[in-house]
Each structure stands twice: as structure tokens, then as C-alpha cells.
MARKOLNU-263663 format. One record per residue (C-alpha): residue in three letters; chain; y, z, x. Coordinates in Angstrom, 1 decimal. Layout:
(site "ala"; "A"; (Y; Z; X))
...
This chain:
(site "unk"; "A"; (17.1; -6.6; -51.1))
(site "unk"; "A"; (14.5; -9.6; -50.5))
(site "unk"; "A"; (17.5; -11.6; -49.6))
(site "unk"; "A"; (18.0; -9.4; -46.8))
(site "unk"; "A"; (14.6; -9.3; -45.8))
(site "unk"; "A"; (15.1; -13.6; -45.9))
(site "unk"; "A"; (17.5; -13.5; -43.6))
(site "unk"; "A"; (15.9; -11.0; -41.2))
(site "unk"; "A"; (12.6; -13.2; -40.8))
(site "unk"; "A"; (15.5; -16.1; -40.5))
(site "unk"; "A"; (16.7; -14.4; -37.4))
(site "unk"; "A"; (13.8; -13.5; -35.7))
(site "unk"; "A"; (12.7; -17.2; -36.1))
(site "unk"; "A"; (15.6; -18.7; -34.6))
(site "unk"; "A"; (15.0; -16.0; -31.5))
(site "unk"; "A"; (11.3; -16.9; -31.6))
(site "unk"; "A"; (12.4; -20.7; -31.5))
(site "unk"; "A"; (14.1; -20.2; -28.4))
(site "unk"; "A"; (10.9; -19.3; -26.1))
(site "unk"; "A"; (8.9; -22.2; -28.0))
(site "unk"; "A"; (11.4; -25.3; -27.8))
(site "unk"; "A"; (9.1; -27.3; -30.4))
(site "unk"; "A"; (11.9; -26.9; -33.4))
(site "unk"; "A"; (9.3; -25.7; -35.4))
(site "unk"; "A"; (10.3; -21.9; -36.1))
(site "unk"; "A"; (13.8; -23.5; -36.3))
(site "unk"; "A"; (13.1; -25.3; -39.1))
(site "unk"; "A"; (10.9; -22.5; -40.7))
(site "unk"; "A"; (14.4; -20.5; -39.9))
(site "unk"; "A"; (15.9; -23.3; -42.4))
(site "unk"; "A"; (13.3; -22.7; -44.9))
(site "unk"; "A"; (14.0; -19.0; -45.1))
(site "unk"; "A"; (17.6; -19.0; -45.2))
(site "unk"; "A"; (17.5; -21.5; -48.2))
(site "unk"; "A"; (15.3; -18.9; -49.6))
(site "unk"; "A"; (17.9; -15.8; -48.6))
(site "unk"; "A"; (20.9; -17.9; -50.1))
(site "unk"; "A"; (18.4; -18.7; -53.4))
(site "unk"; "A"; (17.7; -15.1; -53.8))
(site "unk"; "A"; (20.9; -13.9; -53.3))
(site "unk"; "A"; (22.8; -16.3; -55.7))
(site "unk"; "A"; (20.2; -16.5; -58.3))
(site "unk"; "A"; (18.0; -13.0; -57.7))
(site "unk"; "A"; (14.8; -15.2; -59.1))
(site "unk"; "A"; (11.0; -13.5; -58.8))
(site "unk"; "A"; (9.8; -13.4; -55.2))
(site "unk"; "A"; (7.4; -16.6; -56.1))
(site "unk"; "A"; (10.7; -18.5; -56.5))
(site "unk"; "A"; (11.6; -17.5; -52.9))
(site "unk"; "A"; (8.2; -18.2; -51.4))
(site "unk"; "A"; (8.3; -22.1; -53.2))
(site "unk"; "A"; (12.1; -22.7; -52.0))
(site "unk"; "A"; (10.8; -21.1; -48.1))
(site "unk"; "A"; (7.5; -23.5; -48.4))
(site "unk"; "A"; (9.6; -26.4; -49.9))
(site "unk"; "A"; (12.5; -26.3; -47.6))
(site "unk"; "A"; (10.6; -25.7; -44.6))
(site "unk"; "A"; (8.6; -28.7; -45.3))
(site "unk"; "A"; (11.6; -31.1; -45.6))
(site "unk"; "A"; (12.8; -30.0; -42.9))
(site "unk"; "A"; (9.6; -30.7; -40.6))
(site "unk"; "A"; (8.9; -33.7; -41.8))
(site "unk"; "A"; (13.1; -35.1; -42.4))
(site "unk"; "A"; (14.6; -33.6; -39.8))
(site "unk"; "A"; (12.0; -32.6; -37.2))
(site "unk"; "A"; (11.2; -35.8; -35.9))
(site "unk"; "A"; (14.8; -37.2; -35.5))
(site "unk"; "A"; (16.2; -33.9; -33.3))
(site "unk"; "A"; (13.1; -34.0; -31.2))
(site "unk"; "A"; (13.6; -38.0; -30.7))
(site "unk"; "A"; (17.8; -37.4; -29.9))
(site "unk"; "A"; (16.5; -34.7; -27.6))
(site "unk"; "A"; (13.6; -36.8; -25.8))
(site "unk"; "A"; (15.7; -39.8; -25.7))
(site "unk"; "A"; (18.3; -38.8; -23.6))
(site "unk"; "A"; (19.6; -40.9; -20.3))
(site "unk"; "A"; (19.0; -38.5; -17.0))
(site "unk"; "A"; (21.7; -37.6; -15.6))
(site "unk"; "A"; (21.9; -37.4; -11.6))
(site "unk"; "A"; (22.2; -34.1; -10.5))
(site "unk"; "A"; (23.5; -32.1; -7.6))
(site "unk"; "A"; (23.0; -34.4; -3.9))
(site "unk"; "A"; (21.6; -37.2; -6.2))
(site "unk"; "A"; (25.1; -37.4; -7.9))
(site "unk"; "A"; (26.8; -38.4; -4.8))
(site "unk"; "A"; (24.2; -41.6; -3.7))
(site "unk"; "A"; (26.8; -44.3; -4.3))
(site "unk"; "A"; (30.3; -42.4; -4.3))
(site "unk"; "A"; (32.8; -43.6; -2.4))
(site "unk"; "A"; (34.0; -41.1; 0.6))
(site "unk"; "A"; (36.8; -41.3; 3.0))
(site "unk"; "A"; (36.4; -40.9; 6.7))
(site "unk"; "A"; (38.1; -37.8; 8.5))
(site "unk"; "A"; (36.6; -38.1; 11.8))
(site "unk"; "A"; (35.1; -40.8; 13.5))
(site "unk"; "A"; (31.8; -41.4; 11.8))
(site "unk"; "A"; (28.8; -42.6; 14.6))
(site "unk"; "A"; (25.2; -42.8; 14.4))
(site "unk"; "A"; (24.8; -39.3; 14.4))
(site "unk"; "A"; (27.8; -37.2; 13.5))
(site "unk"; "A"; (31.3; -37.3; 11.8))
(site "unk"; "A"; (33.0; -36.0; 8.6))
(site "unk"; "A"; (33.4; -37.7; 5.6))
(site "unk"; "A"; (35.4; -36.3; 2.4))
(site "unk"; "A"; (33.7; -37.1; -0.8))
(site "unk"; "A"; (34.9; -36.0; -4.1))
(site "unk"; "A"; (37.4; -33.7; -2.3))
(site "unk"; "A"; (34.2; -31.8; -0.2))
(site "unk"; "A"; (34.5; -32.4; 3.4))
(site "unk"; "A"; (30.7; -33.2; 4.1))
(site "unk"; "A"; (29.2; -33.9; 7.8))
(site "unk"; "A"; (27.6; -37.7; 7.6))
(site "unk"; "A"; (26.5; -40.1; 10.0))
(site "unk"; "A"; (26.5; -44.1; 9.8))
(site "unk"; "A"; (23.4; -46.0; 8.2))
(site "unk"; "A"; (23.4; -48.3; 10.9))
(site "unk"; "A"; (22.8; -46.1; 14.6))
(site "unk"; "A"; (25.0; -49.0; 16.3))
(site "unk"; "A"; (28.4; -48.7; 13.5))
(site "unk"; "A"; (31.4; -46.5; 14.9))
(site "unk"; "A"; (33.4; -46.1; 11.9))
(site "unk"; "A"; (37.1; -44.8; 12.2))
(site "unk"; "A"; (39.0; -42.2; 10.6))
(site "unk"; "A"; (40.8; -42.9; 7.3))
(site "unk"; "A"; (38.2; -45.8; 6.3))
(site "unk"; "A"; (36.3; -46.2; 2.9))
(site "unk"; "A"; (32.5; -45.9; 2.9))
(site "unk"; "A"; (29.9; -45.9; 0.0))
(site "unk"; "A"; (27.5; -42.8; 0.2))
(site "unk"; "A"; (24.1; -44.0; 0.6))
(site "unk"; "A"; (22.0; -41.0; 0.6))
(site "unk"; "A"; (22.1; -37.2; 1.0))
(site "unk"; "A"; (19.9; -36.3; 3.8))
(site "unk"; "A"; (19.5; -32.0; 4.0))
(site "unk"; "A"; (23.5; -31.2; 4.5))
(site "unk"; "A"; (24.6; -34.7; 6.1))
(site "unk"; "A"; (25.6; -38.1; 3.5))
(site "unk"; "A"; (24.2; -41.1; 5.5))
(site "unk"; "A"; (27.4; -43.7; 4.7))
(site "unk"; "A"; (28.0; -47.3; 5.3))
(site "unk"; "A"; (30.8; -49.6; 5.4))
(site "unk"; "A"; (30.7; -53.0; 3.5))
């Protein structure tokens, strides 16, 4: 029955964990299912439980705890949305001016102007994407 009651506290951990983010109640969630898979195996006193919870638990927060928080920290940011496109090359579908045109990018027809006021760029010509400004990609031509 206490194994039960192990792997109840267990679940409501791991739920808990999910508002809090720190890993902590995650790992307490370890220590109790060690102590659910003790008790149900072996069926020791309940003292037995509480020193495989406590022990567990405590490996994991001081093992395991610091390494998932640094792979999760240490992570490269990845451009999203708009900032994804800065430095894709597009194609040009209508002629591209200082102020209006069409450029395909990624398969998305997107409206886009030239970087350069002065540049008339032609249909069916490479750009780079230089930035996303509101709905229109500011190109250029090398």
C-alpha cells in the first residue's frame, strides 16, 4: 500500500515540477519512486522508505541537478520568427525599388524593398535578406 502512496507523491511532484522549472521536485520525484520501487520489491519498514526517499533525492540534487540545469542554461539561441530570415537568400518576383517589390524567400512571397533607395533590382535576381522591417524584408544585391 505505501508503495502506492510513493508513487502518488511521485506524480504530484513531477506535476508540481512543471509550474516551478528549478528541477528540484523532479528530482524529489526521483527520490520517491526509488522509494515506491524499494517498497514494492522488498516491502521493508516505512523508515527504510523514508532513508531510500532522503538518500536518493539527495544524489540526485547534488549528481544530477547541476548538470541538467547547466545543458539547459547552456543552450545556443536560436533565431526565431522575422529574425530567422536576416541573412536568407530570396529571389526577386517583381522588380524590387526603394520602396516596393516582391521577393520569395523560403517559398513565402514577402513585399521588400532595396537597402539602397537608389538600387532597381530585376525580377528573377538573388538578394540576401538584410532585415525584417513590420511586413516588408529590406534586401540587397552583392
Amino acid at each position: 500500500m505505501s508503495a502506492l502512496l510513493w508513487l502518488a507523491a511521485a506524480i504530484v511532484l513531477m506535476v508540481a515540477e512543471l509550474f516551478g522549472g528549478e528541477l528540484v521536485l523532479l528530482m524529489l520525484a526521483g527520490g520517491a519512486l526509488a522509494a515506491a520501487g524499494t517498497d514494492f520489491v522488498f516491502e521493508p519498514p516505512i523508515w527504510v522508505d523514508g532513508l531510500v526517499f532522503a538518500a536518493v533525492s539527495l544524489l540526485l540534487l547534488v549528481a544530477v541537478r547541476p548538470v541538467a540545469k547547466r545543458h539547459m542554461l547552456d543552450r545556443p539561441p536560436v533565431p526565431m520568427n522575422t529574425e530567422a530570415l536576416e541573412g536568407q537568400h530570396a529571389v526577386v518576383t517583381e522588380k524590387v525599388d526603394g520602396s516596393d517589390g516582391r521577393v520569395k524567400i523560403g517559398g513565402d512571397i514577402w513585399s521588400a524593398r532595396a537597402m539602397d533607395p537608389a538600387q532597381v533590382i530585376e525580377p528573377g535576381t538573388e538578394v540576401t535578406v538584410v532585415e525584417i522591417d513590420g511586413a516588408t524584408a529590406v534586401v540587397w544585391r552583392p
